[in-house]
C-alpha positions in Angstrom: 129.1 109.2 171.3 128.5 108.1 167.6 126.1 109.8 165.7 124.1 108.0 163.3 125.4 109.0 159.5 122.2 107.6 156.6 122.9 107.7 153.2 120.8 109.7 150.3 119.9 106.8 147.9 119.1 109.7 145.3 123.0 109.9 145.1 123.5 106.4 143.8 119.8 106.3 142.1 120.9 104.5 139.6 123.0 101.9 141.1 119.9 101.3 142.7 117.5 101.3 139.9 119.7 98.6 138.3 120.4 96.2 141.7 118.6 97.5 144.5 119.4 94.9 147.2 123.1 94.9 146.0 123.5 98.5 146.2 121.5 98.5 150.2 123.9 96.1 150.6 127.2 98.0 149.7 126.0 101.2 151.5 125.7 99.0 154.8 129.0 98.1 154.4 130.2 100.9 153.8 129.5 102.0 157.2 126.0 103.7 156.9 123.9 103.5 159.6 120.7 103.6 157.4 119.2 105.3 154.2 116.7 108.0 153.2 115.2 107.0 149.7 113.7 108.9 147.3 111.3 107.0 145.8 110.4 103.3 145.4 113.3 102.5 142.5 110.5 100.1 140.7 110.2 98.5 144.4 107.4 98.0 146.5 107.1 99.9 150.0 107.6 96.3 151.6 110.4 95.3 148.9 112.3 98.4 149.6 112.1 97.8 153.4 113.1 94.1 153.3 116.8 94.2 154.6 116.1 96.1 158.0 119.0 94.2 159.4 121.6 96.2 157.6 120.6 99.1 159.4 120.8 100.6 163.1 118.3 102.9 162.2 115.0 102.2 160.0 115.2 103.9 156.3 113.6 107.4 155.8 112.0 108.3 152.7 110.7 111.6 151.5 107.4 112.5 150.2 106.1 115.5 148.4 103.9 118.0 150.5 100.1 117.6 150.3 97.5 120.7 149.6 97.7 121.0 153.3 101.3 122.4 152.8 102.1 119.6 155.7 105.8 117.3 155.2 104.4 113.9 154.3 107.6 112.4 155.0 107.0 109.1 156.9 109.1 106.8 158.8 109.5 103.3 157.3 109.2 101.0 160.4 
């Protein structure tokens, strides 16, 4: 059984800041099964999302806690 394997984008943050698209597009190739972002890289939450077909599993992305001390970290669908 394979197990999934996603790719931090804060590692290559700023290939991503510069070509966003490209840089989703080399980390699918590279074998990734999806990504957990850190932030938006000057994207909106739909633009970020917009190449779900690169991934087996859909991206991840971290979020601050709240007051409530509860993980705000969602699952991009």
């Amino acid at each position: 059984m394979k197990l999934p394997v996603a790719a931090q984008v804060y590692s290559v943050r700023e290939q991503a800041e510069a070509d966003f698209g490209g840089t989703m597009q080399q980390l699918a190739e590279m074998g990734y099964d999806g990504v957990e972002l850190a932030g938006l890289y000057g994207k909106s939450a739909g633009e970020t999302i917009m190449t779900p077909s690169l991934w087996t599993r859909p991206p991840m992305a971290g979020a601050p806690r709240g007051r409530s001390g509860r993980s705000r970290t969602p699952s991009i669908p």
